[in-house]
C-alpha positions in Angstrom: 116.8 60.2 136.2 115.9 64.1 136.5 114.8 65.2 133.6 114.3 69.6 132.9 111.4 70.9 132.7 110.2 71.8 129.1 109.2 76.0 128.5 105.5 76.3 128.4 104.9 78.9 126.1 102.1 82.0 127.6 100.3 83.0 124.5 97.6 80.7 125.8 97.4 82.0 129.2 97.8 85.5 128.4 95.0 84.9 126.0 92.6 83.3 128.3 93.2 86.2 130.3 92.5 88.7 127.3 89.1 86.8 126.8 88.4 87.4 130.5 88.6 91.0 130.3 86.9 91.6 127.3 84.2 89.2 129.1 84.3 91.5 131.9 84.5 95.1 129.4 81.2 93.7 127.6 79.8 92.7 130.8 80.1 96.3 131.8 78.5 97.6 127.9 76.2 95.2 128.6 74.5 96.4 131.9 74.6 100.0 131.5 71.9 101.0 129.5 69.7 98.8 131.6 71.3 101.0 134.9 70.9 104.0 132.7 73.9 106.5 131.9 71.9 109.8 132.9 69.8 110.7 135.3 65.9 110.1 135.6 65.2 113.4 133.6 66.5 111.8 130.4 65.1 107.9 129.7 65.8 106.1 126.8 63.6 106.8 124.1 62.7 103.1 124.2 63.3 100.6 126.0 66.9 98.9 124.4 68.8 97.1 126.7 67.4 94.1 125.6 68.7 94.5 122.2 71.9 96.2 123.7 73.0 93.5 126.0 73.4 90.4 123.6 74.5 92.7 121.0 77.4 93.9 123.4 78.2 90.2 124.6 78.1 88.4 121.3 81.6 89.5 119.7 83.1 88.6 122.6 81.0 85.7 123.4 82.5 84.7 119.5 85.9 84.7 120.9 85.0 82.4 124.1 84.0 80.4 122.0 86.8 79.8 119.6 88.6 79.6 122.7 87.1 76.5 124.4 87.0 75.0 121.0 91.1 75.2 120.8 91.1 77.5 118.1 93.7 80.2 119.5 94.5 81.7 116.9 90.6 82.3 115.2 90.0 83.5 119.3 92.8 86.3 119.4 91.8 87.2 115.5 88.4 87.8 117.2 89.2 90.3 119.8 90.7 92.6 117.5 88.1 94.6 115.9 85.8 95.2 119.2 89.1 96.0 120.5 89.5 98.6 117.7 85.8 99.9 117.7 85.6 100.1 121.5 88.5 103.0 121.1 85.7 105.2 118.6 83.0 104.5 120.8 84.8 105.2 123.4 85.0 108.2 121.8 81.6 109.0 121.0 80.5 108.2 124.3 82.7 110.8 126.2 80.3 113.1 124.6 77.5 111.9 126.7 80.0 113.2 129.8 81.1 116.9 128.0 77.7 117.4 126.8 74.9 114.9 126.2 72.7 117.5 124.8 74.8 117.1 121.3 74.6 113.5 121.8 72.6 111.5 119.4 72.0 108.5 121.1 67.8 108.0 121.5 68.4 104.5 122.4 70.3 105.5 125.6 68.5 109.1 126.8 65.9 111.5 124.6 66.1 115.0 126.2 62.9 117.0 126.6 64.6 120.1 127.4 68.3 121.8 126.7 68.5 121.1 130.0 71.7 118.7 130.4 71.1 115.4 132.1 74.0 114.6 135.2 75.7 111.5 134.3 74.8 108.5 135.9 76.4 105.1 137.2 75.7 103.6 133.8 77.8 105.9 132.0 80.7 105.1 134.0 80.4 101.3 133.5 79.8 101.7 129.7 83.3 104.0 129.4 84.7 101.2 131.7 83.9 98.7 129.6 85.1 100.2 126.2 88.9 100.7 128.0 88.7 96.9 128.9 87.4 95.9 125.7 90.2 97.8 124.6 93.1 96.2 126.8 91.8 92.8 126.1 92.8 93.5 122.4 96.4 94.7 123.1 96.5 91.6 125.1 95.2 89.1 122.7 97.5 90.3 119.9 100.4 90.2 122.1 99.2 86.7 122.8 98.9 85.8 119.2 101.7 83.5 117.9 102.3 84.0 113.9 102.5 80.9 111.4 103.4 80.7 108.3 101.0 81.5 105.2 98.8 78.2 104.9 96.7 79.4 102.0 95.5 82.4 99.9 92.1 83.4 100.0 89.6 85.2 98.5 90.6 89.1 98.8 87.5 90.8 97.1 84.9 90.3 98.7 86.0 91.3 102.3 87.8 94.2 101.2 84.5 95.6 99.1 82.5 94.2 102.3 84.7 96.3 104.5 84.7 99.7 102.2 80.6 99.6 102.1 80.3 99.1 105.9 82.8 102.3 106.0 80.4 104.1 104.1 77.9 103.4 106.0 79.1 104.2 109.3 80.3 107.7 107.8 76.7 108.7 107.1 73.7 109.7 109.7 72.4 106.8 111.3 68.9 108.0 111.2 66.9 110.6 109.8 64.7 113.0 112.7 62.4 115.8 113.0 62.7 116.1 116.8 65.7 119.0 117.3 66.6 117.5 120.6 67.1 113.9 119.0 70.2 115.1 116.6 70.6 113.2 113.1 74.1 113.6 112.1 76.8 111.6 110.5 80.4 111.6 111.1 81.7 114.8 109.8 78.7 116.8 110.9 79.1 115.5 114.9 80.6 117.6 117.3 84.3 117.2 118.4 84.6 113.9 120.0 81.8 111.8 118.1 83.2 112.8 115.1 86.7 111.5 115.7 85.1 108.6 116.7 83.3 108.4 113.9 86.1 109.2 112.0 88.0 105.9 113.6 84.6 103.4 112.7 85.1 104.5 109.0 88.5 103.9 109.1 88.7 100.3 111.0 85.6 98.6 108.5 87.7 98.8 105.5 91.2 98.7 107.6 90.3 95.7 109.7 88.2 94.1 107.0 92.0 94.0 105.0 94.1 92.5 107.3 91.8 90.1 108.0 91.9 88.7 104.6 95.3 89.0 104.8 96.1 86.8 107.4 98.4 84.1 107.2 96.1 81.4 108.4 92.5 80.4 108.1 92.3 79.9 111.8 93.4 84.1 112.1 91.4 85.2 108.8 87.9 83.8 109.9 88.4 85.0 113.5 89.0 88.5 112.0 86.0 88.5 109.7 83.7 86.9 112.3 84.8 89.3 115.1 84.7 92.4 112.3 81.2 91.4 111.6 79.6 90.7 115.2 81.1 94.5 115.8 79.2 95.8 112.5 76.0 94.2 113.5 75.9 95.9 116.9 76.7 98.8 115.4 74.1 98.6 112.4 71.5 97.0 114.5 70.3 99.8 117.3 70.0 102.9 114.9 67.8 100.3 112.9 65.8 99.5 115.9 65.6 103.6 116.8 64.5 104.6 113.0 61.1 102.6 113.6 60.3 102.5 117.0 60.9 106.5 118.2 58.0 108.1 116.6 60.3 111.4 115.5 63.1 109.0 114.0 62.9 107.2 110.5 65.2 105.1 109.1 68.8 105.7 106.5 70.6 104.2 104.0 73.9 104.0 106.0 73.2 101.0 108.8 71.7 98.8 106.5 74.7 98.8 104.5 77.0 98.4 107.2 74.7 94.9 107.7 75.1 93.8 104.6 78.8 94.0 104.9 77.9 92.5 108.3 76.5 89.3 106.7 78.8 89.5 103.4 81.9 89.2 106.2 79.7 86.2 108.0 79.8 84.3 105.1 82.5 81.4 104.6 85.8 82.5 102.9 87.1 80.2 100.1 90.6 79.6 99.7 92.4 80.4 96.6 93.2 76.6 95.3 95.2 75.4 91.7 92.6 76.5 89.1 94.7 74.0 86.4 92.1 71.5 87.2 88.4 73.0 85.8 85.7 70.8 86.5 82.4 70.6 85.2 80.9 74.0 86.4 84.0 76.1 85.8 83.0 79.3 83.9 85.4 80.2 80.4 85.5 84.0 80.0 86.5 85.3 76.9 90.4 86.6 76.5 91.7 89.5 77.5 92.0 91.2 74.4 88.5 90.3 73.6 87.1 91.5 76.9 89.6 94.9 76.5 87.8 95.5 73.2 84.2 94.9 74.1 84.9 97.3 77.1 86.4 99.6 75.2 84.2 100.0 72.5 81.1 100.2 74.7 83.0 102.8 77.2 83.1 104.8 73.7 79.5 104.3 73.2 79.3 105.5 76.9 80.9 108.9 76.1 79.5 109.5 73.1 75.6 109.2 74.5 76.9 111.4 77.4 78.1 113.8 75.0 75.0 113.9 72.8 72.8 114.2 76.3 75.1 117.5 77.5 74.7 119.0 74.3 71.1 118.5 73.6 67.3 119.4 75.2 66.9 117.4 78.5 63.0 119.3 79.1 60.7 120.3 76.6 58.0 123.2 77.0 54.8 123.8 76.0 54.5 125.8 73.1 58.0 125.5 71.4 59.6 127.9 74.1 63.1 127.2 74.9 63.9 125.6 78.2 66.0 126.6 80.7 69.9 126.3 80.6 70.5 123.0 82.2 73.6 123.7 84.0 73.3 119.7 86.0 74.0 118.4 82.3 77.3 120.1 82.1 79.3 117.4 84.3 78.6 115.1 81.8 81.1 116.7 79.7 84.4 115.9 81.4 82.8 112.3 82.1 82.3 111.9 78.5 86.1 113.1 77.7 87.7 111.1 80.5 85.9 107.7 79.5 86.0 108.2 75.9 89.7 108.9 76.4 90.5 105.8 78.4 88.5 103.9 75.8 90.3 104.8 72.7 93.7 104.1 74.7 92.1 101.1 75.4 91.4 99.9 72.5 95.2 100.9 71.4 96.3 98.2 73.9 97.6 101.0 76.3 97.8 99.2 79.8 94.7 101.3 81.0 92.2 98.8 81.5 92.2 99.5 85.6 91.8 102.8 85.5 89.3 102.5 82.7 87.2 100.4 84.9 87.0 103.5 87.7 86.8 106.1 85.6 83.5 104.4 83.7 81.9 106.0 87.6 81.8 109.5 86.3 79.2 108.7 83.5 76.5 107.8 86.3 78.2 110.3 88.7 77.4 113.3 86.0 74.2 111.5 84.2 72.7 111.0 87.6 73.0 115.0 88.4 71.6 116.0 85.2 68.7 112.8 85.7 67.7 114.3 89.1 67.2 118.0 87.8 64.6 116.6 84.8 62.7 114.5 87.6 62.4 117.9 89.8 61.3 119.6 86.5 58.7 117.2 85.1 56.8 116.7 88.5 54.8 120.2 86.7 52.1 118.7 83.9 53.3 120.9 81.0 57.0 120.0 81.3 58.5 116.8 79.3 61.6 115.2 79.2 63.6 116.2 76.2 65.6 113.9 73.8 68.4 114.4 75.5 67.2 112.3 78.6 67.7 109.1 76.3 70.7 109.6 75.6 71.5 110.3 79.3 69.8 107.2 80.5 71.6 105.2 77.8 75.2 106.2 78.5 74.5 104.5 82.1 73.2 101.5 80.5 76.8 101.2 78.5 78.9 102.8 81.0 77.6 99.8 83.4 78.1 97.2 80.7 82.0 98.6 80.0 82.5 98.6 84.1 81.3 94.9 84.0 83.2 93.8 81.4 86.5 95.4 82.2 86.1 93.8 85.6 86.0 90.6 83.9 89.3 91.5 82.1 90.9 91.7 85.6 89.4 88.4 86.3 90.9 86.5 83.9 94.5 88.7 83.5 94.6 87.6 87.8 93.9 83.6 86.5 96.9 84.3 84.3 99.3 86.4 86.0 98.3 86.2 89.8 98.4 89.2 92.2 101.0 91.5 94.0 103.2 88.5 96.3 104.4 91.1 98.8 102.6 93.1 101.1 102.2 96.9 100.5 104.7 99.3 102.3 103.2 101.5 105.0 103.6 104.9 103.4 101.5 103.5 100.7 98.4 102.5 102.8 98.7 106.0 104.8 98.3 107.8 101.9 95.5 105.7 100.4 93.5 105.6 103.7 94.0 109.6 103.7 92.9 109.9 99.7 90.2 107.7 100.9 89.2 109.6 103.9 88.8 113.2 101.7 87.4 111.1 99.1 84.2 110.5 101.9 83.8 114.4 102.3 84.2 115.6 99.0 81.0 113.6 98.4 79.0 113.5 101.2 79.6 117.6 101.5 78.2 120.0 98.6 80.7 121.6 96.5 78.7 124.3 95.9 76.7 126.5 98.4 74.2 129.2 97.9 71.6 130.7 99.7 68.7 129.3 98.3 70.0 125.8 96.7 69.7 122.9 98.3 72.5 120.2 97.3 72.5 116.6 96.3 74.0 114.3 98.8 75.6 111.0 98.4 73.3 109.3 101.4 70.3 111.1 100.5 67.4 109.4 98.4 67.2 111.5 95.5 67.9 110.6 92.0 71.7 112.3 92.1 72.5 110.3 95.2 72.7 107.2 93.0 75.1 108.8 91.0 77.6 110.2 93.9 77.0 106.6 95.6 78.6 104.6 92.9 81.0 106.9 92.4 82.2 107.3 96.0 81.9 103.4 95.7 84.2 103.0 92.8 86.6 105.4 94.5 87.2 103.4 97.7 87.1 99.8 96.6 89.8 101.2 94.0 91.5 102.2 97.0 91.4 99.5 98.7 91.8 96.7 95.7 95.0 98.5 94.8 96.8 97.8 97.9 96.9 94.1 96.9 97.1 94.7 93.6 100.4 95.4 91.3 102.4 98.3 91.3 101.6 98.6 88.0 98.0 98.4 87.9 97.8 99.5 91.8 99.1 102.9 90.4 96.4 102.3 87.5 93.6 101.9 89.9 94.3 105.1 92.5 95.0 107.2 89.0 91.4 106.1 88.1 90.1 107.1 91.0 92.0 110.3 91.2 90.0 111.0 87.8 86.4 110.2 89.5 87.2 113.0 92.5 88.6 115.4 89.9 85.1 115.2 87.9 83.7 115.9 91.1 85.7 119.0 92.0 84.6 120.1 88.5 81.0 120.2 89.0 81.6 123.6 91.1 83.0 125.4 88.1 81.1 124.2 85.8 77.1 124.0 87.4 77.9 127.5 89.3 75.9 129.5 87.6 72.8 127.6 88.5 72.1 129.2 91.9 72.8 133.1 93.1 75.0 134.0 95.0 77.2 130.5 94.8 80.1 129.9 96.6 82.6 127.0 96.8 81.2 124.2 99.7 83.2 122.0 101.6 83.1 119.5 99.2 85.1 121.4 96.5 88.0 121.5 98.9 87.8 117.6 99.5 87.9 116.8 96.1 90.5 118.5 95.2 92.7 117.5 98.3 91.6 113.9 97.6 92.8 114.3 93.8 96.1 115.1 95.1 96.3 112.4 97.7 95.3 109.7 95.2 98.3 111.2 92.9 100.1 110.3 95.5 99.5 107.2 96.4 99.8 106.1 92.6 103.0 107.4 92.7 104.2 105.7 96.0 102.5 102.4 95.0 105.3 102.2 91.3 108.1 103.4 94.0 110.2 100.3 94.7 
């Protein structure tokens, strides 16, 4: 009896051969620093390739893995995001061929002239390797066979995970004092490292999303794996640099792109019946209780950061009358815009998302006005004023209202569920662009002047706090409300549309502080980002 010969499908073949290049691209990432991508004039400012090389091998090492384990689908999943990331390195590293002298990358050469270095051998294999890396990714997806949806996970976690690590790869990765070793973050990097930049700070949060939106546990733990292997060789080098080059010290942003890196590590729970509560299982409040606790301490938020704008934050020896405190004026629309969500609130107006957003502009403002009184009271004879209490306590209730709105939203998803259908692609282009403007606006000043030196949101002073959270709020708003639905999607990116107006504000309103102002960069951001998160609330109640 003849009997046909059955189809054997290739996804596994061609993904076997998508591990094999990315084997053979990280080879290539792997052994250039220690070959050396300039010449001799140029070293490395220490020696890295032995942190370089396993860092480069291990996301794909991760994927070899799954593979030889049977896990297919977890081994494709896991070629994605170096796949992804290879393209903005890829990026950043053809700077190193235009013109290495703008290059910031002490762990692969430290100039000790203006001189340019002549490319060497190593640079070749490490550009090599990122187009490989690349290919293997195109490959492995194509290789990929889709299943039905097995479970629902947790959607949170990786997508706030994934917004932090964005942050953090938008900032400087180091701080310097040597002029030839450049400390810049994304937007402040010439051409090409700052599109590639530009692509790292988009793929965290991007990648970080689909993952946990992947039809199958098998797919959505090889996409969070992967995405975290990628962060941690990211995160890890500049790290590395801050404390062993003498002219380098360390920043804020890598060490919260590992955090994300190990938050992403971390095993995702699935989404299971919750009619069965055992033992352990928490009871929250109801809604209506949580909606009025929230909004009666959001009103206790405004009305301290009313009574802090309008009264003495310094006091002077001998009764004089302190400066006009110009910082304190942005607590005024934060105190109008919370209050106002509040009371409507409280009227059981369907505002609780955007209430729990908007509660950001009380520390965004209180933190401005904060850092001004700690400059001022670093002189003997200057005190804080009674007005710094009040200050100080609409943060304490403004945090206590975020909290407990959240918890709202906790309990109205155990009731009602989340969006069922996945959000339409004009939607998530215009949230990742609100998103993008909404970095800029606060990581650039709004306001320039000759003689003022602005607060940044990645800097350590006291008013970074306050554009941190903020700038936080905004994007996991962003991201939240592409799973969220349309009704309280639209909620959220309105919410957050509020946080970057109060931010475009604190140009018109703090002017007056410096000679000679001018709008900054930052002006133009915010307001661009207000609009596209308009937008985007508008697009996510389309049908």
């Amino acid at each position: 009896m003849t009997r046909t010969a059955e189809p054997v499908s290739t996804a596994p073949t061609r993904l076997r051969t998508a591990v094999g290049v990315a084997a053979a691209g990280a080879l290539l990432t792997a052994v250039a620093p220690a070959v050396g991508v300039v010449d001799g004039s140029a070293p490395p400012a220490f020696t890295s390739w032995p942190l370089l090389a396993p860092l480069a091998l291990l996301p794909t090492a991760l994927a070899a893995l799954f593979l030889v384990r049977g896990q297919v689908l977890t081994a494709a999943a896991a070629l994605v995001a170096p796949a992804v990331f290879a393209v903005g390195r890829l990026l950043g590293d053809l700077q190193l061929l235009v013109d290495p002298v703008d290059a910031a990358r002490p762990e692969l050469l430290r100039l000790t002239s203006l001189h340019p270095p002549a490319p060497a051998t190593g640079l070749w294999l490490l550009l090599a390797g990122h187009v490989l890396l690349v290919a293997a990714g195109a490959l492995a997806t194509l290789g990929a066979e889709p299943d039905v949806r097995s479970e629902r996970a947790s959607f949170a976690l990786p997508a706030t995970a994934g917004a932090v690590a964005g942050l953090g790869l938008f900032t400087a990765p180091f701080t310097s004092s040597d002029a030839l070793i450049p400390a810049r973050g994304a937007v402040d990097s010439p051409t090409l490292p700052m599109l590639g930049g530009l692509v790292l700070t988009l793929a965290a949060p991007a990648l970080a999303v689909l993952a946990a939106s992947a039809t199958t546990r098998e797919a959505r733990q090889g996409g969070l794996l992967g995405l975290a292997a990628v962060l941690l060789s990211v995160a890890l080098p500049p790290v590395v640099t801050a404390f062993a080059v003498d002219a380098a010290g360390p920043a804020v942003g890598p060490f919260l792109v590992l955090a994300a890196a190990v938050a992403l590590a971390r095993p995702q729970r699935a989404v299971e019946n919750r009619e069965d509560t055992g033992p352990h299982d928490v009871e929250l409040p109801g809604r209506r209780r949580l909606h009025v606790i929230a909004a009666v301490l959001g009103l206790v938020a405004a009305a301290a950061a009313a009574v802090g704008a309008s009264t003495d934050l310094l006091v002077l020896p001998d009764g004089s009358s302190p400066p006009a405190d110009y910082a304190a004026r942005l607590l005024w629309p934060a105190a109008v815009a919370t209050g106002a969500l509040a009371a409507a609130l409280l009227a059981k107006a369907a505002v609780r998302p955007a209430f729990t957003v908007v509660t950001a502009t009380v520390p965004l403002g209180a933190a401005v006005a904060l850092d001004a009184v700690f400059a001022a009271t670093k002189v003997d004879v200057v005190q804080p004023g009674v007005g710094v209490w009040f200050t100080a306590g609409s943060l304490v209730a403004a945090a206590a209202a975020a909290v407990t709105a959240a918890l709202a939203g906790a309990v109205e998803r155990d009731e009602v569920g989340t969006a069922t259908t996945e959000p339409p692609l004009p939607l998530v282009a215009a949230t990742l662009i609100a998103v993008l403007l909404a970095l800029g606006a606060f990581a650039l000043p709004v306001l320039q002047a000759p003689d003022y030196v602005p607060i940044g949101a990645f800097g350590l002073r006291v008013g970074s706090f306050g554009l941190l959270v903020a700038l936080l709020a905004v994007v996991v708003a962003g991201v939240v409300a592409l799973k969220a639905r349309p009704g309280r999607g639209a909620a959220l990116l309105l919410g957050a549309a509020v946080v970057t107006a109060v931010r475009a504000w604190e140009y018109p309103l703090t002017a007056a502080r410096a000679a000679e102002a001018a709008p900054g960069p930052g002006l133009w951001l915010a307001a661009a980002a207000t609009a596209a998160f308009i937008v985007a609330g508008a697009l996510r109640t389309a049908r």
